[in-house]
C-alpha positions as CSV (number, residue, x, y, z in Angstrom):
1,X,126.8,116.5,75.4
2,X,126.9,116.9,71.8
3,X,129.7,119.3,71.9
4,X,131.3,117.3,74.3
5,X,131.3,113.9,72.2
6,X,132.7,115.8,69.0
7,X,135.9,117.0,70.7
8,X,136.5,113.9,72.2
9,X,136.0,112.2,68.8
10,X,138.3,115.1,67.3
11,X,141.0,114.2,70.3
12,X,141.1,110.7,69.5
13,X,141.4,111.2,65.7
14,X,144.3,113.4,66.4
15,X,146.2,110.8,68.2
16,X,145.7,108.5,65.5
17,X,147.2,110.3,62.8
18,X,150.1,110.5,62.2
19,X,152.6,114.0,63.0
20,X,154.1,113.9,59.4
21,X,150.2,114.3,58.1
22,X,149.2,117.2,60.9
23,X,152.7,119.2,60.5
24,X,151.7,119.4,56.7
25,X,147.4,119.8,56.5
26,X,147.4,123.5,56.6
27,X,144.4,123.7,54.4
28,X,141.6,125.1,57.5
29,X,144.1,128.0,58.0
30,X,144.2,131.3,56.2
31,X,147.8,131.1,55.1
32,X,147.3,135.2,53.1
33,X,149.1,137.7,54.3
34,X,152.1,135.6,56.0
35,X,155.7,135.2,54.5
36,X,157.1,131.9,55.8
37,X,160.2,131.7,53.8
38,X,161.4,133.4,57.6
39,X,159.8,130.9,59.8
40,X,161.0,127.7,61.6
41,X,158.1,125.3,59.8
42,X,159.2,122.9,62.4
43,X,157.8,125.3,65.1
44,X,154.8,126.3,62.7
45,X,153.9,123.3,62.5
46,X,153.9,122.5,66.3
47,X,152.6,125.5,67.3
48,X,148.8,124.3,67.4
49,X,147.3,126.3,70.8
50,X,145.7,129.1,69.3
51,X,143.5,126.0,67.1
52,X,140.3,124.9,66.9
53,X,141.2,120.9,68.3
54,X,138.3,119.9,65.9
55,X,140.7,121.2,63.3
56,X,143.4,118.6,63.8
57,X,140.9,115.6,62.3
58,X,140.3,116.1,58.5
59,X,137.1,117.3,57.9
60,X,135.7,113.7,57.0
61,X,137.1,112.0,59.8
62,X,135.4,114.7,62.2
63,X,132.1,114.2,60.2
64,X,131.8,110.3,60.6
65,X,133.4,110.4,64.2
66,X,130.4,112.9,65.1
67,X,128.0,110.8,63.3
68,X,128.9,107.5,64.9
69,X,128.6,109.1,68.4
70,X,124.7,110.6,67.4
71,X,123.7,107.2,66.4
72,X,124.1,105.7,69.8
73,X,122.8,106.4,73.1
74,X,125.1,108.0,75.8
75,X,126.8,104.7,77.3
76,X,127.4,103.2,73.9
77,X,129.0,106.7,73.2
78,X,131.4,106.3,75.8
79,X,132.5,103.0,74.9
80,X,136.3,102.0,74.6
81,X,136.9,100.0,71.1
82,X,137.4,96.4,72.1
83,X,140.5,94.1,70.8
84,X,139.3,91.4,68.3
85,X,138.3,88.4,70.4
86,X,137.8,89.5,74.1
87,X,134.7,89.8,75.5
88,X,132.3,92.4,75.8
89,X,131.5,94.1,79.2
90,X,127.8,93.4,78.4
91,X,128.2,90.0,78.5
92,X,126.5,88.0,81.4
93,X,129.0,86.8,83.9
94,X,128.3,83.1,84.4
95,X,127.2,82.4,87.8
96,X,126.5,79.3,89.4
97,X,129.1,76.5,91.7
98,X,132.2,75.5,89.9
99,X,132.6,72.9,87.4
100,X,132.6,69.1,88.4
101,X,136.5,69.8,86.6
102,X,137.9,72.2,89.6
103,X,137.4,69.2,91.9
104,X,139.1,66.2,90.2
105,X,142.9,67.5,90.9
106,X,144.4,65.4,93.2
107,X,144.3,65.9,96.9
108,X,147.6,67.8,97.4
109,X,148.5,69.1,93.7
110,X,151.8,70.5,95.3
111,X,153.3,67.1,95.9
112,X,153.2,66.9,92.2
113,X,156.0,69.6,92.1
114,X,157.6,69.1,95.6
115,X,158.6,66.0,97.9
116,X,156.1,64.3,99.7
117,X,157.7,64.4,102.7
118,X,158.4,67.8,102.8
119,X,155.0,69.2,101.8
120,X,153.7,66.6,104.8
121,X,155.6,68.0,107.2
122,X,155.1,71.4,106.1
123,X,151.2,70.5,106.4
124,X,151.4,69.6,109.3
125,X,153.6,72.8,110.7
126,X,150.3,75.0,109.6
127,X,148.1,72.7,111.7
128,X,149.8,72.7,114.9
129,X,150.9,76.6,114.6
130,X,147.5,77.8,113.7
131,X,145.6,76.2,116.4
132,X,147.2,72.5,117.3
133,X,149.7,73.5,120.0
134,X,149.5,73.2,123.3
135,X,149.6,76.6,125.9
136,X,149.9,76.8,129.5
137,X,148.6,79.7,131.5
138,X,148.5,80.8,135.3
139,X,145.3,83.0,136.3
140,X,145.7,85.1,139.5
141,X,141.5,86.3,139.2
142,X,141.5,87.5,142.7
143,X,143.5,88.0,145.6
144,X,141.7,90.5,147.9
145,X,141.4,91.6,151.6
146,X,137.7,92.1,152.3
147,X,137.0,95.4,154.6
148,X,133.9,96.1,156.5
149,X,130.9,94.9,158.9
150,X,131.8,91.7,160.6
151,X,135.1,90.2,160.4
152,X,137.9,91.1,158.0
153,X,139.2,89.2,155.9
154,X,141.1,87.6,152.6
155,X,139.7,85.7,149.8
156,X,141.4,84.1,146.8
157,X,140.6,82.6,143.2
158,X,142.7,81.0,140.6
159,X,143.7,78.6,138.6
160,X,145.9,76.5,135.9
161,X,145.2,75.6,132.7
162,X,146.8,73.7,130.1
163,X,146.4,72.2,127.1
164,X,145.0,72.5,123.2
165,X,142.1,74.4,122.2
166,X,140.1,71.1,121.7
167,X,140.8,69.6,125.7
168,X,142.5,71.2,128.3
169,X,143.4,70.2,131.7
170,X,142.4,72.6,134.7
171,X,142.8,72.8,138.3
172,X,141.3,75.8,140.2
173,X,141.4,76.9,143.6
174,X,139.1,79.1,145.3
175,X,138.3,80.0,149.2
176,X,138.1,82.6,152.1
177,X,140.3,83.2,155.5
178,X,139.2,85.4,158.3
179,X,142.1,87.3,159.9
180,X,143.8,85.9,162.6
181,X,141.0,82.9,162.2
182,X,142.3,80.7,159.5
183,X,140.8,79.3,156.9
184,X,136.6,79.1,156.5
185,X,136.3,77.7,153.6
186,X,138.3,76.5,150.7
187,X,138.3,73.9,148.0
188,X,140.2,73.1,145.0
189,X,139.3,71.5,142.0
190,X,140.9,69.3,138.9
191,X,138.7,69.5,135.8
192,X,138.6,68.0,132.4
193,X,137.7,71.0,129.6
194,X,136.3,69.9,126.3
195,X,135.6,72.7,123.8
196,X,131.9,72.0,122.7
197,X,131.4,75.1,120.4
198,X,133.7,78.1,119.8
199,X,132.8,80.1,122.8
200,X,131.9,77.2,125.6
201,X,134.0,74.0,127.4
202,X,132.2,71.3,129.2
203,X,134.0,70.6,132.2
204,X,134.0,67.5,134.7
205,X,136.2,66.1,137.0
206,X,136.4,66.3,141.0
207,X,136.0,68.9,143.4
208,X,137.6,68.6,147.0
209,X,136.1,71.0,149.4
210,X,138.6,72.2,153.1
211,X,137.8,74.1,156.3
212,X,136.9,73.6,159.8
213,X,133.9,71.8,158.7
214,X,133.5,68.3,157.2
215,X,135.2,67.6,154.3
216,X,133.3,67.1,151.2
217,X,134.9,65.0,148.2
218,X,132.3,66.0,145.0
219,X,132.0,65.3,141.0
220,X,131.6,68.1,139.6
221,X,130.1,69.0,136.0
222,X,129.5,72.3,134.2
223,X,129.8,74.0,131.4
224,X,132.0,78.0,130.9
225,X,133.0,80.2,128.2
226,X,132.2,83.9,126.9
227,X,128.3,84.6,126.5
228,X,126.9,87.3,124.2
229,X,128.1,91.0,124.8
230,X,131.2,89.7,126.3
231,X,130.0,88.3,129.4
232,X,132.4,85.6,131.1
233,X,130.0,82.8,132.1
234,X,130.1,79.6,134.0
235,X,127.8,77.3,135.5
236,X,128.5,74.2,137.5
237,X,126.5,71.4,139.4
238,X,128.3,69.1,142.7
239,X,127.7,65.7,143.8
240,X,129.1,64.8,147.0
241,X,129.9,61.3,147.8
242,X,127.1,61.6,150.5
243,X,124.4,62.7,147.7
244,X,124.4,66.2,148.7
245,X,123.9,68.1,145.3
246,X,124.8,71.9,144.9
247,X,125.4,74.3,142.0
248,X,126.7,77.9,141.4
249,X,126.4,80.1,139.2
250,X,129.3,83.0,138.2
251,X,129.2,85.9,135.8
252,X,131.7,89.1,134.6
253,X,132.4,91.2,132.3
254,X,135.2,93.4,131.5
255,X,134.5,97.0,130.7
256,X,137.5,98.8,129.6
257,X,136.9,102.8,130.2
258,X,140.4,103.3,128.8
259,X,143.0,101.0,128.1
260,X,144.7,100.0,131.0
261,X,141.6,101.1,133.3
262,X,139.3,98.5,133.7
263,X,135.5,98.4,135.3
264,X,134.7,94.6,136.5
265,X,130.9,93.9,137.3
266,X,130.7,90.4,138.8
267,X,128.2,88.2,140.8
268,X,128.1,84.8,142.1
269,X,125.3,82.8,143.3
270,X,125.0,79.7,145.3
271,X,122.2,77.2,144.9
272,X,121.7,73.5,147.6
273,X,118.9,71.0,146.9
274,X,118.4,70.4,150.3
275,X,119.4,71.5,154.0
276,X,123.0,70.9,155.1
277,X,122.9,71.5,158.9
278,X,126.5,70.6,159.4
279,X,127.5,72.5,156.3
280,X,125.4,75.6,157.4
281,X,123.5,75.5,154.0
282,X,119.4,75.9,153.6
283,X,117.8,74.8,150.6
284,X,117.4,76.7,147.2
285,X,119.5,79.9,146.7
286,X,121.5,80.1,149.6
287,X,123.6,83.2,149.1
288,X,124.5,86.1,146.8
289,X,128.0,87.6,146.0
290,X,127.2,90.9,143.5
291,X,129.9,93.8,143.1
292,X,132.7,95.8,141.0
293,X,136.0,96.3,140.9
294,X,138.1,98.8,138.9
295,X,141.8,97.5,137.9
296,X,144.2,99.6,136.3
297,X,146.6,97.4,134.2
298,X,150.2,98.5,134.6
299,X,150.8,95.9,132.5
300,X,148.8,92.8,131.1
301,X,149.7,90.5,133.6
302,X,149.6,93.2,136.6
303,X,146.3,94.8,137.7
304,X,145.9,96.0,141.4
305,X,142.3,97.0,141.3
306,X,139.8,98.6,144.2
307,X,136.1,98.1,144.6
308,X,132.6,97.0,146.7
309,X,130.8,94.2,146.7
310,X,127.3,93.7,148.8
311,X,127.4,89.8,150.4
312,X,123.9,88.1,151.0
313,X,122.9,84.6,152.4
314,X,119.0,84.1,152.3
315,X,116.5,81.4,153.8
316,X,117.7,78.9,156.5
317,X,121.3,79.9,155.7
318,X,120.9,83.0,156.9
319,X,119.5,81.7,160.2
320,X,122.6,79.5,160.7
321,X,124.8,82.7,159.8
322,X,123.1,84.5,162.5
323,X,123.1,81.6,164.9
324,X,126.9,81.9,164.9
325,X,127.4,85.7,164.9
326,X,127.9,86.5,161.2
327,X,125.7,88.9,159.7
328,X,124.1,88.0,156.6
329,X,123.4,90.7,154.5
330,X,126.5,93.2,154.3
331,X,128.7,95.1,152.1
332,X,132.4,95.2,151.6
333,X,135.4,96.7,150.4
334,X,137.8,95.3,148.6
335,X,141.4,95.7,147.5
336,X,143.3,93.3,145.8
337,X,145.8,92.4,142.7
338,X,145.1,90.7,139.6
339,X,148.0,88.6,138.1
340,X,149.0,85.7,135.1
341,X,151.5,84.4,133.5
């Protein structure tokens, strides 16, 4: 290290003197012997590779430059030669919030420079493009013919939704038709969306259900949005206008295998507070939707997809299924498209 800090204290003692000064101190060099009335003293001079690089500091200079660097420890030896004034490395950086004097500009400092108006306006251009403005969007989920034990048939979900990111207006239709029977059961629904967080909306509004059956006309209230590890959630509780109260429960998740083919996991529960004979409903969880689908994206907004899903009903709405010549615990396949825009 010793070595080391000498040369580089010889090196930098050479670049500060001046060429004039090293083309002429010849005095380390054993000049006997040598005729340079001949020679190119230019070239001489510049010649310097053969050289001890020590040699290019006078012999004083190298002395004190390899003095100074013994007298410190090895960081200080290292140390560039600071400009009169600025501040040393070692120095604490002050830490702590800033002074009470960053906060007493005014409230738009660049109206000081530019019109009023125009800075307004532009203000107000970064609010509504970075989050303010309003997007519509049409969600084909599911359109699918179910295959398998029992009857055949097609089943749908999907919906509308427009709006901000703050509140949104949605209306969502969802329902089943057996082939060649019409339509079992159906409903649609027109929903209020409020975002209450950055991942959930609260939703309310009214839900009107169709079929064969009595018609129900329900409030509905429920909360949806993306859960942790990506699963799509949403939970919702019905009031009918004859005080029949019902919920359901959904979940999915997207798992993308490559990047247009999709794995879908997805179940959906139902849940009654009490029997609804003319409804064909028991009491507490009355049936059980779990299965997967896999989609392969042609593009974004166009995803045929393939896939099984098992179909349960339990308690005294599996007696009413049976009663009527469904079976109530069976398993499906499904084909269907995927669409948006």
């Amino acid at each position: 290290m010793t070595k080391a800090r000498f040369l580089i204290g010889a090196l930098t003692g050479a670049l500060l003197i001046p060429a004039p000064l090293l083309a002429q101190d010849h005095s380390g060099h054993d000049m006997s012997g040598h005729d340079m009335s001949g020679h190119d003293m230019s070239s001489h001079a510049m010649d310097h590779s053969q050289h001890d690089e020590g040699m290019a500091m006078p012999s004083h200079e190298a002395h004190d430059s390899h003095e100074a660097h013994d007298s410190h420890d090895a960081h200080q030896g290292h140390a560039m030669p600071m400009a009169p004034g600025a501040p040393s490395m070692a120095q604490d950086i002050p830490q702590g919030p800033p002074p009470p004097e960053a906060f007493s500009g005014p409230e738009h400092a660049a109206d000081a420079y530019f019109p009023g108006e125009d800075m307004a306006h532009a203000r107000h251009m970064v609010r509504h493009e970075m989050g303010g403005m309003g997007t519509t969007i049409v969600m084909l989920d599911r359109l699918e013919a179910k295959l398998g034990k029992g009857s055949d048939g097609l089943s749908w979900e999907g919906a509308l939704r427009t709006g901000g990111d703050i509140d949104r207006l949605w209306i969502k239709s969802e329902g089943e038709a057996a082939f060649g029977e019409g339509i079992e059961d159906a409903e649609v629904e027109v929903l209020w969306g409020h975002a209450i967080g950055a991942w959930f909306d609260l939703q309310a509004g009214v839900r009107q259900e169709l079929g064969p059956d009595p018609d129900r006309t329900q409030v509905s209230l429920g909360v949806e949005g993306l859960a942790p590890y990506m699963f799509d959630v949403s939970a919702q509780a019905f009031l009918s206008t004859k005080g029949e109260l019902t919920a359901r429960l959904e979940a999915e998740t997207d798992q993308r295998l490559t990047q247009r083919l999709i794995l879908q996991p997805r179940a959906e529960a139902l849940f009654s507070a009490q029997r609804i004979a003319e409804r064909g409903t028991g009491r507490g969880l009355t049936s059980l939707e779990a299965g997967v689908r896999l989609r392969y994206e042609f593009a974004r907004q166009f995803a045929p997809y393939v896939g099984v899903e098992w179909q349960k009903k339990f308690g005294s709405t599996a007696d009413y299924a049976r009663a009527v010549g469904d079976d109530p615990d069976r398993v499906v396949a499904v084909a269907g498209l995927r669409a948006w825009f």
